[in-house]
C-alpha positions in Angstrom: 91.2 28.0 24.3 94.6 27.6 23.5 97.7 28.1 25.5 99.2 30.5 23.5 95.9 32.8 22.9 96.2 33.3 26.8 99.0 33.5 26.6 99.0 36.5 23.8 95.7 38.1 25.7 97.8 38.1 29.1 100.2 40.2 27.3 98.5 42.4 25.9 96.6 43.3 29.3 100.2 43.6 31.0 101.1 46.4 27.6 98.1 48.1 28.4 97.8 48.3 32.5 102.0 49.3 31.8 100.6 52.0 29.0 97.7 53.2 31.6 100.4 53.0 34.9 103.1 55.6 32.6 99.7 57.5 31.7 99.1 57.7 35.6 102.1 58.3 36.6 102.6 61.4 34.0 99.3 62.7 36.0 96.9 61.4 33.0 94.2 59.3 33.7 93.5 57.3 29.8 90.3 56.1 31.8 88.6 59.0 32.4 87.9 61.9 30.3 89.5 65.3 30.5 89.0 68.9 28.8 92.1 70.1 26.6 93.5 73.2 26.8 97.2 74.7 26.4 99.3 77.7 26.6 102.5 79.6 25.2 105.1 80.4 27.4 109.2 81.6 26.8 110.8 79.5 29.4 109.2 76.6 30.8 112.6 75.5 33.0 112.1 72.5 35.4 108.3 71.9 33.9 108.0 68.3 32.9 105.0 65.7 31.3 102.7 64.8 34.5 103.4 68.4 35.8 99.9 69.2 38.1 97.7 71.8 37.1 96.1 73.3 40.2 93.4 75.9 41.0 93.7 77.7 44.5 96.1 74.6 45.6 94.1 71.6 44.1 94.7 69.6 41.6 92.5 69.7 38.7 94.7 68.1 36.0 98.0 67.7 34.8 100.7 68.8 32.1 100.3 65.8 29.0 102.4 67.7 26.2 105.3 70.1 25.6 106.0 71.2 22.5 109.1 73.7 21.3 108.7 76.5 18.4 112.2 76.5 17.3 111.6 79.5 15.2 109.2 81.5 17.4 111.5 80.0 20.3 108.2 79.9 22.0 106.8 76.6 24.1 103.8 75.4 23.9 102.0 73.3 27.1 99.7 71.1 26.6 96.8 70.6 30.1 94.4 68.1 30.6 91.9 69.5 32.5 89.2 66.9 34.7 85.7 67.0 33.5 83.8 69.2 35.4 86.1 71.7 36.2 85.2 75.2 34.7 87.7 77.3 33.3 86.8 80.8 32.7 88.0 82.7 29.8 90.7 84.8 30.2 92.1 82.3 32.9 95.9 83.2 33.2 98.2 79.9 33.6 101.1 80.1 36.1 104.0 78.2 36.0 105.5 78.5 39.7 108.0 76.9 41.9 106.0 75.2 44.8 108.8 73.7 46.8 112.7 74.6 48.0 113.8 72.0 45.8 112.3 73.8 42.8 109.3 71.3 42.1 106.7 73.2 39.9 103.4 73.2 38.9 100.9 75.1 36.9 98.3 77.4 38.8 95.1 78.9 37.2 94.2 81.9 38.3 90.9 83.8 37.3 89.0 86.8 38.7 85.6 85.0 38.1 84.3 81.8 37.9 81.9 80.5 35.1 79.5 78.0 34.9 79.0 77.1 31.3 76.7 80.0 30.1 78.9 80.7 27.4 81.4 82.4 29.7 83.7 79.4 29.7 86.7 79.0 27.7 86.1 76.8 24.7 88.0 72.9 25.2 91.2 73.2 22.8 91.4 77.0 23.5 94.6 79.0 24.6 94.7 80.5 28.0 97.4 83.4 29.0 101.0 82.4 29.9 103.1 83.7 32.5 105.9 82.7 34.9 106.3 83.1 38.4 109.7 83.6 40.0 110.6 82.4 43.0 109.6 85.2 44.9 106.2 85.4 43.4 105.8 82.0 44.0 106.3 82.0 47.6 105.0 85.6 48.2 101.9 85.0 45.8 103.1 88.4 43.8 102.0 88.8 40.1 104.0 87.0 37.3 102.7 89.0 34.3 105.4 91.2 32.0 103.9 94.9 33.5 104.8 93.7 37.1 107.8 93.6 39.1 108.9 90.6 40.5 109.1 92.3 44.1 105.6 93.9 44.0 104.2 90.9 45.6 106.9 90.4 48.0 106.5 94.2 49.3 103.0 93.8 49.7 103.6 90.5 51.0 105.9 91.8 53.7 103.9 95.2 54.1 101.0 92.9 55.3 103.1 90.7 57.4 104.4 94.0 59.2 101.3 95.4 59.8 99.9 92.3 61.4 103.3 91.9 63.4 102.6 95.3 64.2 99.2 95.1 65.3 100.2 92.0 67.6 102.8 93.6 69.0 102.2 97.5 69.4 98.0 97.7 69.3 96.6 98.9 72.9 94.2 96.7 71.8 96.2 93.7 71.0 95.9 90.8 73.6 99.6 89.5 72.9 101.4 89.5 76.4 104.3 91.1 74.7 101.9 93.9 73.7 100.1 94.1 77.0 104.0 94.4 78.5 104.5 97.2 75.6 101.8 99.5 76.2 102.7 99.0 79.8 106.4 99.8 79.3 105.3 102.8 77.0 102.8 104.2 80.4 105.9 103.8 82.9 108.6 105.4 80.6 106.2 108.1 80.2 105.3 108.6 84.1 108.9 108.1 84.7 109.1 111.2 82.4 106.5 112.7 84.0 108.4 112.3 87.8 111.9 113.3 86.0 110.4 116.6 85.1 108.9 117.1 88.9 111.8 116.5 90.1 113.8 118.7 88.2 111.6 121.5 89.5 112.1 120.6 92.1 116.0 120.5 92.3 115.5 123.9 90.5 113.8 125.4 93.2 115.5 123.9 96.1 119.4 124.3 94.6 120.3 126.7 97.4 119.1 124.3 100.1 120.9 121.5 98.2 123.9 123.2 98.1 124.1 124.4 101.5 123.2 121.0 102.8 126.3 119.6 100.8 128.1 122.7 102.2 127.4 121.3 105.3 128.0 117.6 105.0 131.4 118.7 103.2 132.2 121.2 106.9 131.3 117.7 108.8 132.8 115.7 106.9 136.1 117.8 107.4 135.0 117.9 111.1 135.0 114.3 111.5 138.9 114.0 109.7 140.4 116.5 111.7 138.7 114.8 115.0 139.9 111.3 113.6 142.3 110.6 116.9 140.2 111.7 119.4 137.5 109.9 118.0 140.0 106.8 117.7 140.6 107.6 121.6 137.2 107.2 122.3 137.1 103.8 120.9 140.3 103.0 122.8 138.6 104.1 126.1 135.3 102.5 125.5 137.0 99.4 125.0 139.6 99.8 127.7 136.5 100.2 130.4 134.5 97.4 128.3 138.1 94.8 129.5 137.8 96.1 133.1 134.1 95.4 133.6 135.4 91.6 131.8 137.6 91.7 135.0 135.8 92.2 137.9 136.0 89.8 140.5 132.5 88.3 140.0 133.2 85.5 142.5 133.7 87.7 145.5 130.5 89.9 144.6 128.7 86.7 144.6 130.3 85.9 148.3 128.9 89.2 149.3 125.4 88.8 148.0 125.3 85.6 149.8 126.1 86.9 153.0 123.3 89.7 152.9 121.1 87.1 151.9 121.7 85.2 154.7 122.4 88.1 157.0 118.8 89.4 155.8 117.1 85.6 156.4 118.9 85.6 160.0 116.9 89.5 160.4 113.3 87.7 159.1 114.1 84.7 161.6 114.5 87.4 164.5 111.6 89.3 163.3 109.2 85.7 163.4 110.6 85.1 167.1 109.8 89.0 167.8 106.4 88.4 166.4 106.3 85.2 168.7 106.5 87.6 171.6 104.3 89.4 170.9 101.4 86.5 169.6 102.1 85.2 173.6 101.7 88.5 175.7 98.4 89.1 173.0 97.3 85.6 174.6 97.9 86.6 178.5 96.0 89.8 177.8 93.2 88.0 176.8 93.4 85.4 179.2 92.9 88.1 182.0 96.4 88.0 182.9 98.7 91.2 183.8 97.2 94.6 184.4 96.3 95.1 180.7 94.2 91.9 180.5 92.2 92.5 184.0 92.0 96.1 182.4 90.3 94.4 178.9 88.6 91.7 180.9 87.2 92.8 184.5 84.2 95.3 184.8 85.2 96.8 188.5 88.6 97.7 187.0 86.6 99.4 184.6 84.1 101.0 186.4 87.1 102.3 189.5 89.1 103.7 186.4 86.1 105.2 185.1 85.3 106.9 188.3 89.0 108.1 189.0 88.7 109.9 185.5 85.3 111.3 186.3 87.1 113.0 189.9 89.6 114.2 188.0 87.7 116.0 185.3 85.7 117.5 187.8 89.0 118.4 189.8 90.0 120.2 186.7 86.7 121.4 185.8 86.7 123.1 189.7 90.4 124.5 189.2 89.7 126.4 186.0 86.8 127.9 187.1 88.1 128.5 191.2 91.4 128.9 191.0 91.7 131.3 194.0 90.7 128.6 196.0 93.8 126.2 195.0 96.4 129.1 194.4 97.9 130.0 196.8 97.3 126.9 198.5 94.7 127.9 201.3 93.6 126.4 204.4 90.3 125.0 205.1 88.7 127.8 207.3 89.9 130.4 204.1 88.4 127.7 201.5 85.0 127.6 203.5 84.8 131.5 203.7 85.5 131.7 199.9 82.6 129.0 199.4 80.1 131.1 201.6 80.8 134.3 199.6 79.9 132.7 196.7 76.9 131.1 197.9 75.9 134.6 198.9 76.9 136.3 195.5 74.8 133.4 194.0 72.0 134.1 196.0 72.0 137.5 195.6 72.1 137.3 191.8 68.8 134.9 192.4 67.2 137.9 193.8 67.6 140.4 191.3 67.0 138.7 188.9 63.1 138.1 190.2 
């Protein structure tokens, strides 16, 4: 082959992968086939060649033609449509902005889907027209001529509100700032609740309230008109405060000293005292003294025992004989009072049998 045939055919792939890249580019594929269809619109501002043509947010095909009737002043679109893709009849084309910087597209919208039983639009055949406004576009409102442009921002916004609502307000919402709602909404209302009690209660109890003011107002006075003899007070607690500072600590110090060893000096007696007595305790045991012969020896026993025996008899005589002790007789007179009451005795005896 010669150079300039490859030369030629090299060109005339690089016109036609250039021709299919501007194709691309304008969002038409030359290498795969598509479905035509178009639509009439009055203003087609910002819409361009390559525009997409979506259906529920994907891309199904793209704008290929614009054409202006300059008597009509109508425009007509041109859409490629990918094979495949179904398009109902009485599918309503929106042109609407998609982006802040005013990018657009066209969106199909239908109310059902078909699936080529004869309910599809026909390739080549018109579909309805309309515009979105920004608004619409954003707020997904209607863009035909019987609606307003708000319609779908109210209901757009009516939704949004109830939902915020819901989130916010609904007992049964599980939003924390709900939760702290309904809980603020229970404590104004048992705050309400105590507000009332109490009132009642300061309704019921005024007189009491007012006397007790009364009172606190008479005190109050009280305490004014005392103000310098309770100031004296103060000055005399404080006086007595600096004279218990100024005692003479060191000398009552000297003085507990000496009765502590005044009182040790006492216990030291006291342990000789006891001394004493531990050594005479010892002699007594030992027999010593008349005390210890007394504890220890049996015949001082026994003679002490005897002398106390005499005595009681002495006594025991006396109380019953006392004519023979008082006056004090002599022994002739004591013997004659014995015989007389041997013979009263005997006597008695005699009777008695």
């Amino acid at each position: 082959m010669r150079h300039e045939v490859k030369i030629g055919l090299l060109t005339i792939v690089a016109i036609a992968v250039a021709f299919w890249g501007y194709k691309f580019i304008q969002g038409s594929n030359i290498l795969s086939s598509s479905s035509f269809y178009y639509a009439v619109y009055d203003n087609v501002d910002g819409l361009t060649i390559g525009t997409p043509v979506t259906i529920s947010g994907v891309t199904v095909g793209s704008v290929n033609d614009i054409q202006l009737d300059q008597v009509e002043r109508k425009v007509k679109v041109s859409f490629d449509i990918k094979k495949g893709i179904n398009i109902p009849q009485g599918t309503d084309a929106y042109i609407s902005t998609i982006s802040l910087l005013g990018e657009k597209a066209v969106a199909l919208e239908y109310e059902k889907p078909c699936f080529g039983d004869g309910d599809c639009a026909a390739e080549g055949s018109e579909l309805n027209g309309y515009t979105k406004g920004i608004i619409d576009s954003f707020t997904g409102g209607g863009g035909k001529d019987d609606a307003s442009p708000i319609d779908g921002f109210k209901d757009q916004l009516s939704t949004t509100l109830d939902s915020l609502e819901y989130k916010l307000f609904s007992p049964e919402s599980d939003n924390p700032i709900a939760r702290s709602s309904n809980d603020l909404a229970v404590t104004m209302e048992n705050l309400k609740k105590s507000t009332a009690r109490l009132q009642r209660i300061m309704d019921q109890n005024a007189g009491e309230i007012n006397t007790t003011f009364d009172n606190l107002a008479s005190l109050t006075n009280t305490l004014a008109t005392k103000q310098e003899t309770i100031a004296g007070l103060i000055d005399n607690a404080e006086n007595f405060t600096g004279d218990l500072s100024k005692l003479e600590l060191e000398k009552t110090m000297t003085e507990v000293n000496q009765t502590i060893a005044n009182l040790k000096n006492t216990l030291t007696q006291a342990d000789k005292a006891m001394g004493g007595v531990n050594t005479i305790m010892n002699k007594v045991n030992a027999g010593e003294g008349t005390l210890g012969k007394l504890l220890t020896d049996d015949k001082m026993y026994d003679r002490l025992n005897s002398t106390v025996f005499k005595v009681d008899t002495f006594l025991g005589n006396f109380q019953d004989k006392p004519y023979r002790y008082i006056p004090f007789k002599s022994r002739k007179r004591v013997l004659k009072h014995d015989r007389k009451d041997a013979e009263l005795a005997e006597e008695q005896n005699t009777g008695g049998r």
